[in-house]
Every structure is written in structure tokens, then in C-alpha cells.
C-alpha positions in Angstrom: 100.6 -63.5 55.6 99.7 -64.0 59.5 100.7 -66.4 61.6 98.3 -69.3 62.5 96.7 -69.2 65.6 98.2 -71.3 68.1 94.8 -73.3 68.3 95.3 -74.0 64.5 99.2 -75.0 65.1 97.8 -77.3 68.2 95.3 -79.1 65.8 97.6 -79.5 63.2 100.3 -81.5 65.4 97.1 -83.6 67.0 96.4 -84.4 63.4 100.3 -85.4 62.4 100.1 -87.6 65.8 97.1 -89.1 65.3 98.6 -89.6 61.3 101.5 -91.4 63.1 99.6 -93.4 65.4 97.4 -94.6 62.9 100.3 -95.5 60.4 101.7 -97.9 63.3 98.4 -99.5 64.1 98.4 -100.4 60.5 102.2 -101.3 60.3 101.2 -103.5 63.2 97.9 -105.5 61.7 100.0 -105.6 58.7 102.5 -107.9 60.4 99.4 -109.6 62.5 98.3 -110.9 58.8 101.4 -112.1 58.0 102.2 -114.4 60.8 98.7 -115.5 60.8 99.3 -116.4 56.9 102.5 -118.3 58.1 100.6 -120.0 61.0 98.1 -121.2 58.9 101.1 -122.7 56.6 99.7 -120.3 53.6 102.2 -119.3 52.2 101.0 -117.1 49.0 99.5 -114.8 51.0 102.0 -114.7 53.7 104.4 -113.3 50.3 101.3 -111.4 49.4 101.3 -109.6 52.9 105.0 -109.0 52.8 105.1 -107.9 49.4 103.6 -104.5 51.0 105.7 -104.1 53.2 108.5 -101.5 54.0 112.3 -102.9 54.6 112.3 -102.0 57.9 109.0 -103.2 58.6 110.3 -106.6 57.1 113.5 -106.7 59.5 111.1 -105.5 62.5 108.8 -108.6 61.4 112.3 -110.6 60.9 114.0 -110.0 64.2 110.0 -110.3 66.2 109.8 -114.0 64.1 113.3 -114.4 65.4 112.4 -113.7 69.3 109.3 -116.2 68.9 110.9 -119.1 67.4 113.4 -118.5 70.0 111.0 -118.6 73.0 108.7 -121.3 71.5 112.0 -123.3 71.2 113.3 -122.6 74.7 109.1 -123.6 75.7 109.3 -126.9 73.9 112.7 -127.7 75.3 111.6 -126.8 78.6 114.9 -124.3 79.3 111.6 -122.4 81.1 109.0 -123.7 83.0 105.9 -123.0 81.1 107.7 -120.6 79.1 108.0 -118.3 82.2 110.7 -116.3 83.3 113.5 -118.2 85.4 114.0 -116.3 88.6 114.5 -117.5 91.8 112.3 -117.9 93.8 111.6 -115.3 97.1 114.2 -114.7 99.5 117.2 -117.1 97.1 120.3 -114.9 97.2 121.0 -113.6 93.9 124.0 -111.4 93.0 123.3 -108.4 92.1 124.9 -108.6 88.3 122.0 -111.3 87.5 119.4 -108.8 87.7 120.3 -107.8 84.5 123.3 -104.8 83.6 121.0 -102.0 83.7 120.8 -102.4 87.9 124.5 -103.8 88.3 126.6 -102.4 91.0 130.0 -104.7 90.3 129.0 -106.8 93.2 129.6 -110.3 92.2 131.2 -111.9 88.5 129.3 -113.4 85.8 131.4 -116.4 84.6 134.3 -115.7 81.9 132.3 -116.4 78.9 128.2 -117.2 78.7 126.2 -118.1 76.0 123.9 -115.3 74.3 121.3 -115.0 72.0 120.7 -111.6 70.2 117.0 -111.1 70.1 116.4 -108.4 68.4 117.4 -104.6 67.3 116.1 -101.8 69.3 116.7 -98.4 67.7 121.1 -98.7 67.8 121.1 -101.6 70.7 120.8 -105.3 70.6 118.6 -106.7 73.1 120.3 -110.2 74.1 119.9 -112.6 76.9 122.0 -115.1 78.7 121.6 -117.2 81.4 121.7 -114.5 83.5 120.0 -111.9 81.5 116.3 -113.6 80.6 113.7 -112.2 78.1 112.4 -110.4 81.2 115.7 -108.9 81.8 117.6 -108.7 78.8 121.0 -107.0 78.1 120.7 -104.0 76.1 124.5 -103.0 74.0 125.1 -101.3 71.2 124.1 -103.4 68.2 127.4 -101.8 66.1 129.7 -102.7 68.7 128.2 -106.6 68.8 128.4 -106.9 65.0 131.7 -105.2 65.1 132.8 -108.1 66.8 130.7 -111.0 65.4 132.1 -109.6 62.3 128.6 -109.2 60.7 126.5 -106.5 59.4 124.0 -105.0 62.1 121.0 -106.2 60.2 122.2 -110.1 60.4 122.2 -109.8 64.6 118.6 -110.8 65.2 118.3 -114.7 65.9 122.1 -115.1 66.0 124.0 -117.3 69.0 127.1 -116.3 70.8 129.7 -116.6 73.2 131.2 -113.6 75.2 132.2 -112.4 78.9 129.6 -110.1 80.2 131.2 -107.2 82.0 128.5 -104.9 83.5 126.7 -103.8 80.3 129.4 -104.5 78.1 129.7 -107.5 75.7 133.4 -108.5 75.2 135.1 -110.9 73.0 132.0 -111.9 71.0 132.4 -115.2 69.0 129.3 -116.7 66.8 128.2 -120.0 67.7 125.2 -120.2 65.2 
């Protein structure tokens, strides 16, 4: 038997991509009905829409529910105003460890122990934020390591309070709250 041509092999990975890409779109509107099910309080077809769904498109759908009741919650409380992100303003010093753990340099200390809210999972990291780390800037550590110490499975993380000292990128002595 010959080999394909590499114009064949090319088409055949432009079809497997586009095969992917169309499998997400649908993932996605699948979800999109869903929450528009549970807006509209309906909630036969909000099971209905579920029901089709994969596990880990459920606990993708879970832990994005989880981030929006979380901001809608922080907007009606007013923690931001208009929902926005809370940064100072132009020319306010800011130590550098506020800008999030990705960009720290060690200059500056975060206080002993913060309040954090794990948002959700992204691939093996949590993505949480903290007074310091907003949903612009969130704190990304690994998700094993956080429920390690919450003493919870991985998949329970998304939605779930804590306290902790932030130390660069690293969450240490993790205690639920909620």
C-alpha cells in the first residue's frame, strides 16, 4: 500500500480540526441553552439540556455557574463598582505582589492570611482570587495541591471559600470558610 500524499494527510488533520472545533461550538450552545433554561426559571428543560451532557461538560458548566453567581453576588453587594475590576487608579503606588503572582518579584508582603474564592478549574490549576488577586488577575495553583489541603476532592473546589497566606504563587495553610 502507498503512502498518502501529504496534501491528503493535510486535509485529513483540517478535517479532524475543524471536527474539534465544531464539537466545542456545540459543547458551548449546549451550555448557552442550559443557563438560558435556568434564567428563564424552566427547569424541565434546563434537566432536559443537561441530561445530554458529558461529566465534564457538567462540572465545566458547574464551576462557570459557580464564577457567575460569584461575580453577580460581589455586583449586587457592590465589593466592585459596576461589577468592574478594582484597581487603582493611574499613578496609586501598588506593590508589586498585587498585580497578581504571575508578575511577582518578592517586593512587598501580602498580609498573613487573605480570604479566597476558588473560581474555577483550569486543566490541573485553580484559578482563585483574593483581595489582591481580582477576576482580572486571578491566582492560578495547582488545583491538587489546594484540595490537598482543603481536604476535598479536586472536583468540589469550584465555588468554595477560603482562608490562606499567599506566598508568591503559592497557597499555604488553606482552611474552608464555606
Amino acid at each position: 500500500m502507498t503512502e498518502q500524499p501529504n496534501w491528503a494527510r493535510t486535509l485529513n488533520q483540517i478535517a479532524a480540526d475543524l471536527k474539534e472545533g465544531l464539537t466545542h461550538a456545540g459543547n458551548v450552545l449546549a451550555a448557552q441553552a442550559a443557563m438560558g433554561w435556568a434564567f428563564r426559571g424552566d427547569l424541565v428543560n434546563t434537566r432536559a439540556a443537561l441530561a445530554g451532557m458529558t461529566p465534564e461538560q457538567l462540572r465545566e458548566l458547574s464551576a462557570a455557574a459557580s464564577l457567575l453567581a460569584a461575580v453577580a453576588d460581589e455586583a449586587l453587594s457592590g465589593e466592585t463598582e459596576n461589577g468592574g475590576d478594582q484597581r487603582p487608579e493611574e499613578g496609586q503606588p501598588v506593590e508589586e505582589w498585587e498585580r497578581g503572582p504571575d508578575a511577582a518579584s518578592g517586593v512587598g508582603e501580602p498580609p498573613a492570611r487573605v480570604e479566597g474564592r476558588m473560581l474555577l478549574l483550569y486543566g490541573d490549576f485553580a484559578v482563585v482570587v483574593t483581595a489582591y488577586h481580582p477576576e482580572g488577575d486571578p491566582l492560578h495553583v495547582p488545583a491538587a495541591g489546594l484540595a490537598e489541603q482543603l481536604g476535598i476532592d479536586v472536583e468540589e473546589l469550584p465555588g468554595r471559600r477560603f482562608t490562606a497566606a499567599i506566598v508568591g504563587d503559592r497557597v499555604m495553610g488553606a482552611e474552608l470558610t464555606g
